[in-house]
C-alpha positions as CSV (number, residue, x, y, z in Angstrom):
1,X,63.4,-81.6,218.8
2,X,64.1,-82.9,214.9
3,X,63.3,-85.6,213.5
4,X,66.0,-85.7,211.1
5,X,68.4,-88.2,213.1
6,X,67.8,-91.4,211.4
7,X,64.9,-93.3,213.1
8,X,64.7,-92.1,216.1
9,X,61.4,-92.6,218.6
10,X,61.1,-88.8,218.2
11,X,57.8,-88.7,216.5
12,X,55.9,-90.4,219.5
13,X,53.0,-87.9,218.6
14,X,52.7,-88.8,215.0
15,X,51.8,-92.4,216.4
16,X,54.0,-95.8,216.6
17,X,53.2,-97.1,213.0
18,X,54.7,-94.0,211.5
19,X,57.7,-93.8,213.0
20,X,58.6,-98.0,212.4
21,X,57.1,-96.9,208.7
22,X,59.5,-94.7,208.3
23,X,62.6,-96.8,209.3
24,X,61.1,-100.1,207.0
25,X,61.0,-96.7,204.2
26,X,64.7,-95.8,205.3
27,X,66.0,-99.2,205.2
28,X,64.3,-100.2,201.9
29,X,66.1,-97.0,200.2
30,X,69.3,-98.0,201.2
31,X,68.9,-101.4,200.0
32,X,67.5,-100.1,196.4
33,X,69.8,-97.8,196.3
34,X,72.6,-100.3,196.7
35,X,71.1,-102.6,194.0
36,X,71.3,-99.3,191.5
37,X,67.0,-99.3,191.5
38,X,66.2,-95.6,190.8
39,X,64.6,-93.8,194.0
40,X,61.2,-93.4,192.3
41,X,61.0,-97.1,192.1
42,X,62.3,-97.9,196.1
43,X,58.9,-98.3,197.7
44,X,58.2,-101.3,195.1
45,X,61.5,-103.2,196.9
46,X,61.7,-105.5,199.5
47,X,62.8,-104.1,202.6
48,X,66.0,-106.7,203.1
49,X,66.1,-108.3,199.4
50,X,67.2,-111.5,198.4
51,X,68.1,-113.4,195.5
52,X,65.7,-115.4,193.1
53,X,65.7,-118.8,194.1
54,X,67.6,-121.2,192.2
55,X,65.5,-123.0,190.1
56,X,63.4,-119.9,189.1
57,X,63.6,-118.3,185.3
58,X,65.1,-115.0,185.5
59,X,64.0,-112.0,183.5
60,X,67.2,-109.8,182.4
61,X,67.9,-106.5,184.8
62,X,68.1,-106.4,188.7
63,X,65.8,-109.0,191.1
64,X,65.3,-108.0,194.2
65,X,63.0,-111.2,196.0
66,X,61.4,-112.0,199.4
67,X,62.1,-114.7,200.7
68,X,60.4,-117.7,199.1
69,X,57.1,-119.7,200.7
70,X,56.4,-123.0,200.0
71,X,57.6,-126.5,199.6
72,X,58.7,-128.6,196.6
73,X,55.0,-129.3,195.7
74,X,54.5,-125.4,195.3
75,X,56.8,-122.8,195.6
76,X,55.9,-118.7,195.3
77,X,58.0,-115.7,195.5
78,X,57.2,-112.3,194.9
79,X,59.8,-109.1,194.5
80,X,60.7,-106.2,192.3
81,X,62.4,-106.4,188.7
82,X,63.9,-103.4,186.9
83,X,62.3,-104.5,183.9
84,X,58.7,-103.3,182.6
85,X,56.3,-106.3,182.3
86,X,56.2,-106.7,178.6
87,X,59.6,-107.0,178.2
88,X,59.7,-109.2,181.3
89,X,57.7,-111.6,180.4
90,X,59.9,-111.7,177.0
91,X,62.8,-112.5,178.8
92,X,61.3,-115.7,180.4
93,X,59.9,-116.6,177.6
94,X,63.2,-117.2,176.2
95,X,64.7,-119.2,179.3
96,X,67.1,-122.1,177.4
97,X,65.0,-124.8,176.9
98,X,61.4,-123.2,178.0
99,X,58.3,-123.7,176.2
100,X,55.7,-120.5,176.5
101,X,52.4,-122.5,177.7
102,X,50.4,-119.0,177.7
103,X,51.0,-115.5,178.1
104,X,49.2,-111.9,177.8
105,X,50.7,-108.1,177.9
106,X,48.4,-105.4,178.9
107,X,51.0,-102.6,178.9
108,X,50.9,-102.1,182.8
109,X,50.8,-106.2,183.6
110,X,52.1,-109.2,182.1
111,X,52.1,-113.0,182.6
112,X,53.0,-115.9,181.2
113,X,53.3,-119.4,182.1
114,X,56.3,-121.5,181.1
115,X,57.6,-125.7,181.1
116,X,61.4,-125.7,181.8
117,X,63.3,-128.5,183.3
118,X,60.7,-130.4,184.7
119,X,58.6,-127.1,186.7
120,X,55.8,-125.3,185.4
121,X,56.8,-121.3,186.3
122,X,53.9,-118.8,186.8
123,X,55.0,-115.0,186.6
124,X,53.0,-112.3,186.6
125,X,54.5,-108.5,186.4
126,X,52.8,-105.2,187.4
127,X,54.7,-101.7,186.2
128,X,55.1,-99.7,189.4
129,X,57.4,-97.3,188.5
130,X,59.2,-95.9,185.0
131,X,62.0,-98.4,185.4
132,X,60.4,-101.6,187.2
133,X,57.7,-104.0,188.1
134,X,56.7,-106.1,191.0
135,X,56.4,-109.5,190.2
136,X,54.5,-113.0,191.9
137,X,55.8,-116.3,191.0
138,X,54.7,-119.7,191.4
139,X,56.3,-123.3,190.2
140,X,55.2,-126.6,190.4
141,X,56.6,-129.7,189.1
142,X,55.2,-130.7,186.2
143,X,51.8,-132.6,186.2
């Protein structure tokens, strides 16, 4: 028997939650691997990726999202950048129009907090590979 053959239900033995970890692993490389993310970074991307929502500031490089929670009171999404936080955080910071409210770079995380078109956007990135970060996002409208 090999378990080489795609996901197959071959690794019974090895338990149930392996073998459906190992097709959510399969599927997620594929999907970074069509979005150009380097292989070391795939386990940081969602398993079917989507978009930033419109409306959100977008740091430069490739954005790979969940799908957004929320409502128009409070929205959150979190994903995968192929940026490093620092020089995330940059790039919102100079969204057309955007005023920088706060914002701190550790090295490894970064956030900041930013006014733009009527929304207060929360980001906060966390370096989880050489080439990217995961990020968390929040916006409300302003108070």
């Amino acid at each position: 028997m090999t378990a080489s053959r795609g996901c197959r239900p071959a690794l019974v033995l090895a338990g149930t939650a392996l073998a459906f970890g190992a097709c959510g692993s399969t599927e997620r490389e594929a999907s970074s691997a069509a979005a150009g993310v380097p292989v070391e970074c795939a386990r940081a991307v969602p398993v079917r990726p989507l978009d930033l929502p419109a409306g959100f500031p977008r740091p430069k490089g490739t954005i790979l999202a969940e799908p957004a929670q929320g409502d128009n009171r409070l929205r959150q999404v979190r994903g995968f950048v192929t940026r490093l936080p620092g020089d995330a955080i940059a790039d919102i910071g100079r969204t057309p129009g955007a005023k920088v409210i706060d914002s701190e770079d550790e090295g490894f995380d970064a956030e900041v907090t930013i006014s733009a078109a009527g929304r207060r956007t929360f980001f906060k990135f966390v370096k989880v590979c050489e080439a990217g970060s995961r990020f968390t996002a929040q916006q409300v409208p302003e108070p």
